[in-house]
C-alpha positions as CSV (number, residue, x, y, z in Angstrom):
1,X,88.2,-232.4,-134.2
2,X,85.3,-230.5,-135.9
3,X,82.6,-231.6,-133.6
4,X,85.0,-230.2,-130.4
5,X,86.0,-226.8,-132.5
6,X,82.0,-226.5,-132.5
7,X,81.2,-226.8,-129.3
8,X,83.9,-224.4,-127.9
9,X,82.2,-221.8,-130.8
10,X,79.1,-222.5,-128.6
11,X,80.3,-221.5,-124.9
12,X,81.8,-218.8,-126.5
13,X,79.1,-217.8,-127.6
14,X,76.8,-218.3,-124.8
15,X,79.3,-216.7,-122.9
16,X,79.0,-213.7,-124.6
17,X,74.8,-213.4,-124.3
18,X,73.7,-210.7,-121.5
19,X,71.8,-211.7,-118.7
20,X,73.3,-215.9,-118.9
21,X,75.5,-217.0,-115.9
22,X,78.1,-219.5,-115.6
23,X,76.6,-222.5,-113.4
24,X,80.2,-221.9,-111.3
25,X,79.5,-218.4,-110.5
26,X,75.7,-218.0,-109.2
27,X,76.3,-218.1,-105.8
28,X,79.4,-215.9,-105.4
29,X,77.4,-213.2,-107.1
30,X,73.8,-213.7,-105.0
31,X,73.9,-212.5,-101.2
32,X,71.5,-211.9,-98.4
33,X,71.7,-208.2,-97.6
34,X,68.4,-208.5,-95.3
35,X,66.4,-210.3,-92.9
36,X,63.5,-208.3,-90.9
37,X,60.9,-210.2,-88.7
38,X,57.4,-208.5,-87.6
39,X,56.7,-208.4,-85.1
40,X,60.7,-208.3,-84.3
41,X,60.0,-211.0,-81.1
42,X,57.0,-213.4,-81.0
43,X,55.2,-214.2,-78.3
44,X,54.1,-218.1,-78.2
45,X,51.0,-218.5,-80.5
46,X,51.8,-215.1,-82.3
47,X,52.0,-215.1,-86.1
48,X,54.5,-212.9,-88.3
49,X,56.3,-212.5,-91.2
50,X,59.7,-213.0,-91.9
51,X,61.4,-211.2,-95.1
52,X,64.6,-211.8,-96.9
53,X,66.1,-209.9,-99.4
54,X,68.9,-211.0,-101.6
55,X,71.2,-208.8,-103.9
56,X,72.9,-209.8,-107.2
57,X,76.3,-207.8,-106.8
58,X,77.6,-209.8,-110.4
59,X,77.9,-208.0,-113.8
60,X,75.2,-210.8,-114.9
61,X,72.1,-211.9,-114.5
62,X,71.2,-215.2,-112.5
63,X,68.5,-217.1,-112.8
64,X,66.7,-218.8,-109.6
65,X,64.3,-222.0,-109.8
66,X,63.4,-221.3,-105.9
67,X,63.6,-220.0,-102.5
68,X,62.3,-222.1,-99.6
69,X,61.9,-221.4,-95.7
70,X,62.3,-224.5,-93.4
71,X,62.1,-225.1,-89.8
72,X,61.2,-227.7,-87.4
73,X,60.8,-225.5,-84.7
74,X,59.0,-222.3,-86.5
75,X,55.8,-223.4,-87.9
76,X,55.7,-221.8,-91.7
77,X,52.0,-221.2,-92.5
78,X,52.1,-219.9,-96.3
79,X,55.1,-219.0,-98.8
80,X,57.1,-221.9,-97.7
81,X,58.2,-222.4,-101.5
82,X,58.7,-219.7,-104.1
83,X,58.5,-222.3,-106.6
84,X,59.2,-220.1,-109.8
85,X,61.3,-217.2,-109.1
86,X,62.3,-216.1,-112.6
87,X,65.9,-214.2,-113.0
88,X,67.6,-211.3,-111.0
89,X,69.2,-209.1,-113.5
90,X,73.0,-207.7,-112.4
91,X,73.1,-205.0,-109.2
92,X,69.1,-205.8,-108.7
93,X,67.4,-207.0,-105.3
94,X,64.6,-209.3,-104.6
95,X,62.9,-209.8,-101.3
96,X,60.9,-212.9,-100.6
97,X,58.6,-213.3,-97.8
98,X,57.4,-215.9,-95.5
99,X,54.0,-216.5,-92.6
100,X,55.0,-218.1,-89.7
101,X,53.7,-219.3,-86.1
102,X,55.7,-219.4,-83.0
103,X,54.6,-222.7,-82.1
104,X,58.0,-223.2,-79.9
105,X,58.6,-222.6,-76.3
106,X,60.5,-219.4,-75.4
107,X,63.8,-219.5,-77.2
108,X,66.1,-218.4,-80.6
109,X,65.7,-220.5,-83.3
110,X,67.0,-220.7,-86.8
111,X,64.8,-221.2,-89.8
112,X,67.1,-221.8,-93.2
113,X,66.2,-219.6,-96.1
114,X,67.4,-221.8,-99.1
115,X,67.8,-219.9,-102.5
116,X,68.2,-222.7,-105.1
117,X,69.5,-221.7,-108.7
118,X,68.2,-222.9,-112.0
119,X,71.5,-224.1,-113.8
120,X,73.3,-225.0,-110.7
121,X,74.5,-225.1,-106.7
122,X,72.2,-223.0,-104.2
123,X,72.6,-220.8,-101.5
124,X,71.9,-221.8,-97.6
125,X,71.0,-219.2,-94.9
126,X,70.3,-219.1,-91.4
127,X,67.6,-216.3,-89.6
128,X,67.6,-216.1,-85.9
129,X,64.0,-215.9,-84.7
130,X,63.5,-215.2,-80.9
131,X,60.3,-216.5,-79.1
132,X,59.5,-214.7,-75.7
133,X,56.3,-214.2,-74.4
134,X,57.1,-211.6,-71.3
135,X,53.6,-209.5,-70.9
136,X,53.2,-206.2,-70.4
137,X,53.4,-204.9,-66.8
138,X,50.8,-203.5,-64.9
139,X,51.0,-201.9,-61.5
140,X,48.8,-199.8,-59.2
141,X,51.0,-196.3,-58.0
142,X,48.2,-195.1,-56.3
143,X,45.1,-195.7,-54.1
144,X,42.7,-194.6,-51.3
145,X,43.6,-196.7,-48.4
146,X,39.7,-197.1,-48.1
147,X,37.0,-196.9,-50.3
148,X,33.6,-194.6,-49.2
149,X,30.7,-195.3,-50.3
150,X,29.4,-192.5,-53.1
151,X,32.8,-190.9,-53.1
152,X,34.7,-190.9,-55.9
153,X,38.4,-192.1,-55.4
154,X,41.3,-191.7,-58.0
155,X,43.5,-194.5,-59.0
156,X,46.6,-194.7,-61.2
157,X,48.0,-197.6,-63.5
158,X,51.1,-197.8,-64.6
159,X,51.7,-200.0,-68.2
160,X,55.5,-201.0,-68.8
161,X,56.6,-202.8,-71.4
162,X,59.8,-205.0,-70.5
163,X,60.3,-206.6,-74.0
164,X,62.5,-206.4,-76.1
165,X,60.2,-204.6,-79.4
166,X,57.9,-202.1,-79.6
167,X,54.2,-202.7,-78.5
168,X,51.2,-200.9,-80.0
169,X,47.6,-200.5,-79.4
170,X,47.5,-199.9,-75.7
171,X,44.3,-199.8,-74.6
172,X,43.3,-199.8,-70.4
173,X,39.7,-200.7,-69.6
174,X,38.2,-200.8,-65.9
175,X,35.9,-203.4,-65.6
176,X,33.5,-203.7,-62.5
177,X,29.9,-204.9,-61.6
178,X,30.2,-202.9,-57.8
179,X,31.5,-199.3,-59.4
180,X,31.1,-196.7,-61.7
181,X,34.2,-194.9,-63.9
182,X,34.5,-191.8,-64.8
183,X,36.3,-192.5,-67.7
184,X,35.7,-195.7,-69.7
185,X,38.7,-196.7,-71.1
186,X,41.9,-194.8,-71.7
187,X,44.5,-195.1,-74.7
188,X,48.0,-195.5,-74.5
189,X,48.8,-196.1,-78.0
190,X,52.8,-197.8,-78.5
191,X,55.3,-198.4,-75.8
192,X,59.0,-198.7,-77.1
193,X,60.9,-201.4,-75.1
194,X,61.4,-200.4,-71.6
195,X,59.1,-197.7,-71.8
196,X,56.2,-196.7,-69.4
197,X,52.7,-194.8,-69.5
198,X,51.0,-194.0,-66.4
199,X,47.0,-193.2,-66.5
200,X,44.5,-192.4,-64.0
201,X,40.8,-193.3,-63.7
202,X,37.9,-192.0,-61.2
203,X,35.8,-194.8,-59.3
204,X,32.9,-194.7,-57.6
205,X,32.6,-197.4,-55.5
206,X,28.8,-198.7,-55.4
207,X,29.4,-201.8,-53.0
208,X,32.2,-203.9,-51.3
209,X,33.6,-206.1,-54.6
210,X,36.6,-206.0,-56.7
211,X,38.1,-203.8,-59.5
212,X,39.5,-205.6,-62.7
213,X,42.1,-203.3,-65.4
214,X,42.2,-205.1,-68.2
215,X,45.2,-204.0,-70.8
216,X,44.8,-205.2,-74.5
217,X,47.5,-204.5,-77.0
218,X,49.3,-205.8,-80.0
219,X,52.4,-207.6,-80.9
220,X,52.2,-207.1,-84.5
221,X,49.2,-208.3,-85.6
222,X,48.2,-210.1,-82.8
223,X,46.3,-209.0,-79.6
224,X,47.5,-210.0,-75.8
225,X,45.9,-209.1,-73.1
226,X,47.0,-208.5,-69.3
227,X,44.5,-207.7,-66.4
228,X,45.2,-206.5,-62.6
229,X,42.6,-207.0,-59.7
230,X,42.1,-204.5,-57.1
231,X,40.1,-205.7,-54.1
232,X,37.6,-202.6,-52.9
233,X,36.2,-202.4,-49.3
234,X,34.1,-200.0,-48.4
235,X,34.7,-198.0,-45.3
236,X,35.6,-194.7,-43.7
237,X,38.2,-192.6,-45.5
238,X,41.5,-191.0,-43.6
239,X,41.1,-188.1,-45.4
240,X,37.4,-186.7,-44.6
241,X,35.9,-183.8,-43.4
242,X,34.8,-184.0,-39.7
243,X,33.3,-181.6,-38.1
244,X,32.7,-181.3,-34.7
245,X,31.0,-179.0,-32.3
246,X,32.2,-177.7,-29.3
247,X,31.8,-174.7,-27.6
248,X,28.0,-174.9,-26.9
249,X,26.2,-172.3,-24.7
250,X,22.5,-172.9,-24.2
251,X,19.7,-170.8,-23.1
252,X,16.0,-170.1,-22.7
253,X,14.4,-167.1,-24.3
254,X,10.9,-167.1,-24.2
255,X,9.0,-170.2,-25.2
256,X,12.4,-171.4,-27.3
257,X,15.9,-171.8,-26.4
258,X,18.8,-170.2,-28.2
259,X,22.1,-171.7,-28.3
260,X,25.3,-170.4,-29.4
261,X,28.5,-172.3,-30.4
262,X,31.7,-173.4,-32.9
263,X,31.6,-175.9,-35.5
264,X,35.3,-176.9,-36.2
265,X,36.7,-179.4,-39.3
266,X,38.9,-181.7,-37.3
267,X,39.5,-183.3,-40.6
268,X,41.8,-183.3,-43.3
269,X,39.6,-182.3,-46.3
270,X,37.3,-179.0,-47.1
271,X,33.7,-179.2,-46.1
272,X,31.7,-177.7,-48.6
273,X,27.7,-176.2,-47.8
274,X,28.4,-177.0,-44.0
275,X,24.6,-176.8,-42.2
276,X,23.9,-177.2,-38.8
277,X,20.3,-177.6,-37.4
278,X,18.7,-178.5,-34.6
279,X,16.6,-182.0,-35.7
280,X,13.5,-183.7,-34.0
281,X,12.2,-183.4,-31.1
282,X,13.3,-180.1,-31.9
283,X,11.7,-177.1,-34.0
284,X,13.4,-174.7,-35.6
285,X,12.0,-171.4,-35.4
286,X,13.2,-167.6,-36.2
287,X,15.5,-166.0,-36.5
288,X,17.9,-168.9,-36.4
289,X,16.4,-171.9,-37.8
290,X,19.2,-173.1,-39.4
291,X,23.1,-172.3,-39.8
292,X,25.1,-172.4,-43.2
293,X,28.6,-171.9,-44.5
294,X,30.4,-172.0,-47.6
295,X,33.1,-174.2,-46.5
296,X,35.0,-175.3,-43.8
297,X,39.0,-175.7,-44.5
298,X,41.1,-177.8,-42.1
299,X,41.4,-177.1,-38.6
300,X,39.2,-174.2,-39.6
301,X,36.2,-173.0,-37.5
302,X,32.7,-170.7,-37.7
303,X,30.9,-169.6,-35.0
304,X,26.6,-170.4,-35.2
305,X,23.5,-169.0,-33.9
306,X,20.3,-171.5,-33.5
307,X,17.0,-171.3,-32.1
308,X,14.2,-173.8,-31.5
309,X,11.2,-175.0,-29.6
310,X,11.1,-178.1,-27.6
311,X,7.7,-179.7,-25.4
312,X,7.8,-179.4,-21.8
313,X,10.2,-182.4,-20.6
314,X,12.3,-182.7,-23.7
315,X,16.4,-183.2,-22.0
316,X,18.3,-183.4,-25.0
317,X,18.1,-182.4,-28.4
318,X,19.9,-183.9,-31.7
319,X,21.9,-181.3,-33.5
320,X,22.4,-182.3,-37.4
321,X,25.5,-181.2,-39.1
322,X,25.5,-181.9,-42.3
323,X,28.4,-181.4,-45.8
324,X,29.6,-182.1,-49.2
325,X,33.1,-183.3,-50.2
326,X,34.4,-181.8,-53.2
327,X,32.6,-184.2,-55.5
328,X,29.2,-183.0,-54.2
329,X,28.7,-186.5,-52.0
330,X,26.6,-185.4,-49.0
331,X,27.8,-186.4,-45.7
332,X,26.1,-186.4,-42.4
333,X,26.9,-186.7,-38.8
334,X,24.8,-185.9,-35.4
335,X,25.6,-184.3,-31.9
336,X,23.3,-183.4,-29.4
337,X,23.1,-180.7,-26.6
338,X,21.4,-181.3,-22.9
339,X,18.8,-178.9,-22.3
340,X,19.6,-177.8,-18.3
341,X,16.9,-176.7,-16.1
342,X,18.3,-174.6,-14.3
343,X,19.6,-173.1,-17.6
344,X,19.5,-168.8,-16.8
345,X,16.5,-167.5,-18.9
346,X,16.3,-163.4,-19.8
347,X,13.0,-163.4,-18.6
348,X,13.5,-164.5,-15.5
349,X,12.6,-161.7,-12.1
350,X,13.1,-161.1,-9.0
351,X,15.5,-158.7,-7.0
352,X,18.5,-161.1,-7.2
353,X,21.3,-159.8,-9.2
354,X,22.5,-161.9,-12.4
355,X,25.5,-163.8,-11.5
356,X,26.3,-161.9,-8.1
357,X,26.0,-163.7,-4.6
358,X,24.8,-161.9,-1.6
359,X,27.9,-162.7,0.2
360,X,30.1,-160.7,-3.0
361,X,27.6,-158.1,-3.2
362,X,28.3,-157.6,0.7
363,X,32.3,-157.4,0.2
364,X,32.0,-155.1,-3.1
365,X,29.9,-152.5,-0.6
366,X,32.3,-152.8,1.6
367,X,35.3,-152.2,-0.4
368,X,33.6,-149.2,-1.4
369,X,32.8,-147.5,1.8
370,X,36.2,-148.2,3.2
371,X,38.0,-146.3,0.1
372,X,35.4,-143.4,0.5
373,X,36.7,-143.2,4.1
374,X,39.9,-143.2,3.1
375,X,39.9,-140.1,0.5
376,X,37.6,-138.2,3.3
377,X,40.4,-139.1,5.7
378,X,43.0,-137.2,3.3
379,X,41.0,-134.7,2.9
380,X,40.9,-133.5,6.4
381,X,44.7,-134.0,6.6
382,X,45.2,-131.0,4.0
């Protein structure tokens, strides 16, 4: 009777010490209050980190021998085992956390955070982890239809992210051997889920080839990459300047000919530093050796002066028009204007009147004389 009287002195006691726990009542007073996972969705391979935190919501404090993480599907690389927690005093939290590897196909699995407690019972919880390894997407929203050699072109990406967490580090590089960039690289920086960034880049193309856009970013702590490839053929742009002659008058003055006419941009882009000159066999001499202009708009025209010297038997001539395109690229194209014989020449003689037949000079005299009668007739009649 003595021995029993002592022992219930004890439990009374220990009941009575702060911080102890009855064995019974350590897992109604511990709860899990948290569960975050970075990054919040891995892609396969990726590594993260999963954290727990528990809360003691008792008036005592519990003491815990250890917390595990375990999983056949989620790889757990370090803090498997908390093997010595220690005790969580009344109304306090603790967080634990754990390394993992997405090992797993695509999928949600459920790791079990066990919280096992030093006098008694344990606590068993489940943490949804989703696996999905969707990559960002990248797309081309616009591009010359042809590629020119020289001329610089501008292209635009667009980056979309159609995960479900946040990506960060966006970086877009242009990669080829057969161009030049303008710009190197260009940083996006984080994309929220469904969230887009458009950027643009300036190519010179250098040779037919290919264009590669690689995009690098991060989920997490780990770095993906996604690439697009843009075949480049070189050829003749829609959009270029074209100018064209027309309107050519030609004739000789001297020992050189002089020739007047229009050059006119039948394309759909400015000319810039438009020249015109006759080129070989020709030789340009004064006062027109040459013809410039600023710039020729669309559908716009200028009127030019040229003169030049040709040998004896020459038929054609090449004329050279040459321009820039608003990048400074120089452009050339060629016409050429037939040198007539019978081409009139100002220092020709003789008592034949310029442009007037004998027959027309005949009629015009006597048109005259016959209205001269007339008024002399009226006269006489007053």
């Amino acid at each position: 009777m003595k021995r029993i009287l002592n022992c219930c002195l004890v439990l009374l006691m220990l009941a009575a010490l702060p911080g102890t726990a009855l064995a019974g009542d350590a897992a109604d007073q511990i709860s899990v209050t948290g569960v975050s996972a970075d990054p919040g969705v891995l892609m396969r391979g990726d590594t993260g980190t999963i954290e727990v935190r528990i809360l003691n919501s008792g008036l005592e404090s519990v003491p815990i021998s250890r917390a595990r993480l375990l999983s056949n599907d989620i790889t757990i690389l370090s803090g498997e085992r908390y093997s010595s927690v220690g005790t969580i005093g009344a109304g306090n939290s603790m967080t634990f956390t754990f390394s993992v590897r997405a090992d797993s196909s695509d999928g949600i699995y459920y790791p079990v955070f066990y919280l096992d407690f030093r006098d008694a019972g344990s606590l068993r919880y489940g943490i949804p982890v989703k696996v999905e390894s969707s990559p960002l997407s990248v797309s081309i929203t616009e591009r010359p239809e042809t590629f020119s050699m020289g001329k610089k072109e501008s292209i635009k990406i667009l980056v979309g992210n159609p995960r479900e967490n946040q990506i960060s580090g966006v970086v877009v590089t242009p990669v080829s051997e057969e161009a030049s960039f303008t710009q190197s690289s260009y940083f996006i920086g984080s994309l929220l889920p469904d969230a887009s960034s458009g950027v643009s880049f300036e190519v010179e193309p250098l040779t037919d080839g290919e264009l590669l856009f690689d995009v690098e970013y991060r989920n997490g702590l780990n770095w993906h990459k996604s690439s697009l490839a843009l075949p480049m053929v070189l050829g003749e742009g829609r959009k270029i300047a074209e100018p064209l002659l027309n309107n050519l008058e030609i004739r000789k003055e001297g020992d050189h000919w002089y020739l007047t006419g229009d050059v006119n941009n039948a394309g759909l882009e400015t000319a810039h530093s438009v020249v015109v000159i006759a080129d070989d066999p020709a030789e340009p001499v004064m006062p027109y050796p040459l013809y410039v202009t600023g710039a020729l708009d669309p559908d716009d025209f200028s009127s030019f002066d040229l003169t030049f010297r040709t040998e004896t038997g020459v038929e054609s001539v090449p004329l050279l028009i040459s321009f820039r395109d608003e990048d400074g690229n120089r452009f050339e194209t060629t016409d050429s204007v037939a040198l007539s014989a019978s081409s009139p020449s100002s220092s020709s003689g003789g008592d034949e009147t310029e442009g007037w037949s004998p027959l027309m000079i005949g009629l015009v005299v006597l048109l005259i004389a016959g209205v001269a009668v007339a008024i002399v007739l009226a006269w006489k009649r007053k």
